[in-house]
Short mmCIF file of the C-alpha atoms (twelve columns), coordinates in Angstrom:
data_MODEL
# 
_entry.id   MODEL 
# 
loop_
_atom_site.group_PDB 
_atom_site.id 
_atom_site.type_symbol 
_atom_site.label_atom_id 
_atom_site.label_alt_id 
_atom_site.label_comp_id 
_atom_site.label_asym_id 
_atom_site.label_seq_id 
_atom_site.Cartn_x 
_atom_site.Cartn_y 
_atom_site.Cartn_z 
_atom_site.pdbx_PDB_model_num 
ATOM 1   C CA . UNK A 1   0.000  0.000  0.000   1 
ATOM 2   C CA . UNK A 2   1.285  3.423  -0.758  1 
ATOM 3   C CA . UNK A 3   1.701  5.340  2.306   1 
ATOM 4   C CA . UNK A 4   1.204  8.531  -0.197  1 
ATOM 5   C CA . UNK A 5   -2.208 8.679  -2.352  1 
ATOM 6   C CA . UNK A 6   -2.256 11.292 -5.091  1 
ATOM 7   C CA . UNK A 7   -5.388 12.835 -6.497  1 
ATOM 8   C CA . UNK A 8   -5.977 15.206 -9.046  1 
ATOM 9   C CA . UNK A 9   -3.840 16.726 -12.049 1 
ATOM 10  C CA . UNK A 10  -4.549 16.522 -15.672 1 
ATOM 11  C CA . UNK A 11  -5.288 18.601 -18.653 1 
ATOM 12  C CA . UNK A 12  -5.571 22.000 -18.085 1 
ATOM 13  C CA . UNK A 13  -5.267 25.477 -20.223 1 
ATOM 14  C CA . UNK A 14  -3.196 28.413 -19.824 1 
ATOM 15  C CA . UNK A 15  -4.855 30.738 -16.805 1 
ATOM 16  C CA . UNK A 16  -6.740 27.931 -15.595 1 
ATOM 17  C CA . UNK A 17  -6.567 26.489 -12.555 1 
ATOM 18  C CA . UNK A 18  -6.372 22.665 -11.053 1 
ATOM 19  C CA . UNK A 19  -6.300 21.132 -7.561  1 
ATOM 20  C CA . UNK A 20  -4.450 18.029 -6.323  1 
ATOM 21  C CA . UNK A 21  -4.568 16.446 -3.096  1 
ATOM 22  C CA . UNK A 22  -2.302 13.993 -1.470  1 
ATOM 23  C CA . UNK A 23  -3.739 11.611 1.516   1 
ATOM 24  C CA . UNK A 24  -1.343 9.619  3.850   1 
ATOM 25  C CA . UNK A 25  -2.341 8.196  7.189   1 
ATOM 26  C CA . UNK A 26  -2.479 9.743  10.520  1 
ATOM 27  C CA . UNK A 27  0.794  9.229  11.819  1 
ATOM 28  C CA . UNK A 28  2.975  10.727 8.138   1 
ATOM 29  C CA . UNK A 29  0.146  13.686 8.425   1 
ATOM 30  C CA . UNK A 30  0.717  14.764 11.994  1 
ATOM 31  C CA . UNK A 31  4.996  13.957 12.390  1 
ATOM 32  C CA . UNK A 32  5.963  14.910 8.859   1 
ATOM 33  C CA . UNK A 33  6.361  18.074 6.621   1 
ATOM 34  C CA . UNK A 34  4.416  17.238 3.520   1 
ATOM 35  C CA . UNK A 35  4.229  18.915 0.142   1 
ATOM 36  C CA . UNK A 36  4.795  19.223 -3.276  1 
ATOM 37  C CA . UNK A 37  7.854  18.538 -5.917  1 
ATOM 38  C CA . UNK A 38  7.530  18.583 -9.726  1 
ATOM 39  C CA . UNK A 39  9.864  17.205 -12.395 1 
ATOM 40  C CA . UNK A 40  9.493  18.135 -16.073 1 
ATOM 41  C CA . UNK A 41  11.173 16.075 -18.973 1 
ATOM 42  C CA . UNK A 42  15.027 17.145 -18.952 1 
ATOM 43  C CA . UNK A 43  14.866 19.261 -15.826 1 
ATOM 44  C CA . UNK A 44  15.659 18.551 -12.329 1 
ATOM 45  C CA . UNK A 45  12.830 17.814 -9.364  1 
ATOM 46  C CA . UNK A 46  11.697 21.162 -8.207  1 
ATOM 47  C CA . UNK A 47  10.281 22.401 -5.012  1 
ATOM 48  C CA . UNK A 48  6.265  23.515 -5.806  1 
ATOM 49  C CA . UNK A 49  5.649  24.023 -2.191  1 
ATOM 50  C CA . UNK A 50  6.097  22.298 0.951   1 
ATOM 51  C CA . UNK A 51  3.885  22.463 4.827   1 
ATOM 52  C CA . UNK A 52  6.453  21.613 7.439   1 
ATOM 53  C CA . UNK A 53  5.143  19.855 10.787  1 
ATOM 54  C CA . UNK A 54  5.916  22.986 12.578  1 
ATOM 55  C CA . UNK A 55  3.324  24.269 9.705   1 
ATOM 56  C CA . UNK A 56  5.910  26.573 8.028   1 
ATOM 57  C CA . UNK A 57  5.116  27.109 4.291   1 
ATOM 58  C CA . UNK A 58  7.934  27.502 1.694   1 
ATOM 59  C CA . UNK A 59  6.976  27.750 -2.011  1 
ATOM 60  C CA . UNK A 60  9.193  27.821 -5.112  1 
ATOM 61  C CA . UNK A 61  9.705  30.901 -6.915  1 
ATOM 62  C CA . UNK A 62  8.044  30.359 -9.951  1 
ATOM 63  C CA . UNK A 63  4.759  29.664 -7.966  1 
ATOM 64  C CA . UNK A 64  4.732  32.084 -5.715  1 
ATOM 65  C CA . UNK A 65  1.809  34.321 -5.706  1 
ATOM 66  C CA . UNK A 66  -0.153 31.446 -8.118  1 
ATOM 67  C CA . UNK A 67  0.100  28.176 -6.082  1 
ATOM 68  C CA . UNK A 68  -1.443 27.358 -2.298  1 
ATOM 69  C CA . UNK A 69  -0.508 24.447 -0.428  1 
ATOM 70  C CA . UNK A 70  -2.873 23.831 2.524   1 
ATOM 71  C CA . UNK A 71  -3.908 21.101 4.939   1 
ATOM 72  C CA . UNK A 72  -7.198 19.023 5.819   1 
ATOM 73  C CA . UNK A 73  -6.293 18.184 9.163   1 
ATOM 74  C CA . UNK A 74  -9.410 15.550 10.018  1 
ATOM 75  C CA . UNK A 75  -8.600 13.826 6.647   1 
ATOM 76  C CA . UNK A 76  -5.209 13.877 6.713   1 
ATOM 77  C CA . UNK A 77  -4.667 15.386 2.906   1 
ATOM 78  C CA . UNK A 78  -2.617 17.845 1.769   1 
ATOM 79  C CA . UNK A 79  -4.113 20.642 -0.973  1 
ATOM 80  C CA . UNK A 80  -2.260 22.114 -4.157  1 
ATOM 81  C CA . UNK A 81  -4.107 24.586 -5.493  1 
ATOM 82  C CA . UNK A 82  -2.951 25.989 -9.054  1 
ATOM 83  C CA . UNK A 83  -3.821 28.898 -10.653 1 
ATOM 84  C CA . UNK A 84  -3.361 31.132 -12.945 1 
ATOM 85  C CA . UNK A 85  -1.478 28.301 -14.780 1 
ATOM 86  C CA . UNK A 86  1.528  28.683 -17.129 1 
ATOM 87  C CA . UNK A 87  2.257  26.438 -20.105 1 
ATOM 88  C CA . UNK A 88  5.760  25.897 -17.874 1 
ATOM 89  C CA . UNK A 89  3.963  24.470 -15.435 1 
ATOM 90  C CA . UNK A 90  3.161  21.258 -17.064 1 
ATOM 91  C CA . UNK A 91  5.235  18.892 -15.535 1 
ATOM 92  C CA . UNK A 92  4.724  15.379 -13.145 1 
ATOM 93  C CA . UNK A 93  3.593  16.379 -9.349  1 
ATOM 94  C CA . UNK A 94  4.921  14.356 -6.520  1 
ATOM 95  C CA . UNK A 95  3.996  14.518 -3.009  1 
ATOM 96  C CA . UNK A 96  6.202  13.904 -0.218  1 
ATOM 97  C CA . UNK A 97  6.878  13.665 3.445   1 
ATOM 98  C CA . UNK A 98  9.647  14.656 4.744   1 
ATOM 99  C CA . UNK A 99  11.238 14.407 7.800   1 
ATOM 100 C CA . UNK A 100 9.487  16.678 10.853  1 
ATOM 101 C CA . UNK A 101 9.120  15.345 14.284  1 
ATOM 102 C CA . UNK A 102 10.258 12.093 12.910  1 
ATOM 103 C CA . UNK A 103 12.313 10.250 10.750  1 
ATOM 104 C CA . UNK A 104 9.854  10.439 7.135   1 
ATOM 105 C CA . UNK A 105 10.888 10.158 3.513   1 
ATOM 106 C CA . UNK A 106 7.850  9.155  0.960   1 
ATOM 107 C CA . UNK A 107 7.313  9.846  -2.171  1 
ATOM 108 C CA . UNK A 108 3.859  9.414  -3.842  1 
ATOM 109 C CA . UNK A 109 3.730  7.759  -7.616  1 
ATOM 110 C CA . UNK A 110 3.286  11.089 -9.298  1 
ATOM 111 C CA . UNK A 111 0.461  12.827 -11.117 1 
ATOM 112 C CA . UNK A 112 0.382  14.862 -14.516 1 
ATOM 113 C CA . UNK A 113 -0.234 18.250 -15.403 1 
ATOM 114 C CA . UNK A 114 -0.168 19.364 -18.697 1 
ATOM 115 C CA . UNK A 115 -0.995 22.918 -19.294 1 
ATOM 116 C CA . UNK A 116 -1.988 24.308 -22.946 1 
ATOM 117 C CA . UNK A 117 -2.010 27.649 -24.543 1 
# 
């Protein structure tokens, strides 16, 4: 089972907007930082935007201002929400936890978003 459960992603056009989610259990929620990483054919994995346990938020630059990461603390998910989309923006999403009051290091399968203009 994949401690990590991605949701969302997709087709979307320029200035649009998409959501994805990313469920883990109880015990990854609460101890770990959790977020968002993206990886786009030829580039290195980028940070999109993280939620530390201590509930610091860090975002990358080139989503800052466009991109909010926030929790659902009773279901244990963690929210992307993307808009005002760029064509540059199309890439594969992973979610993650990272270590926070624990030891953590997950990585979920990865979702697409491909964004036309």
């Amino acid at each position: 089972q994949e401690q990590l459960q991605e949701s969302g992603g997709g087709p979307a056009q320029a200035g649009g907007s998409l959501n994805l989610s990313c469920a883990a259990d109880k015990y990854i929620h609460r101890n770990c930082g959790t977020g968002w990483f993206r990886m786009s054919f030829g580039e290195e994995r980028e940070l999109v935007a993280t939620i530390g346990s201590d509930g610091v938020i860090k975002y990358g630059e080139s989503v800052k201002g466009r991109f909010i990461i926030s929790q659902d603390n009773a279901n244990y998910i963690t929210h992307l929400k993307m808009n005002s989309l760029k064509t540059e923006d199309s890439a594969t999403y992973y979610c993650r936890a990272y270590s926070g009051v624990v030891l953590c290091d997950y990585w979920g399968q990865g979702t697409h978003v491909f964004v036309s203009s």
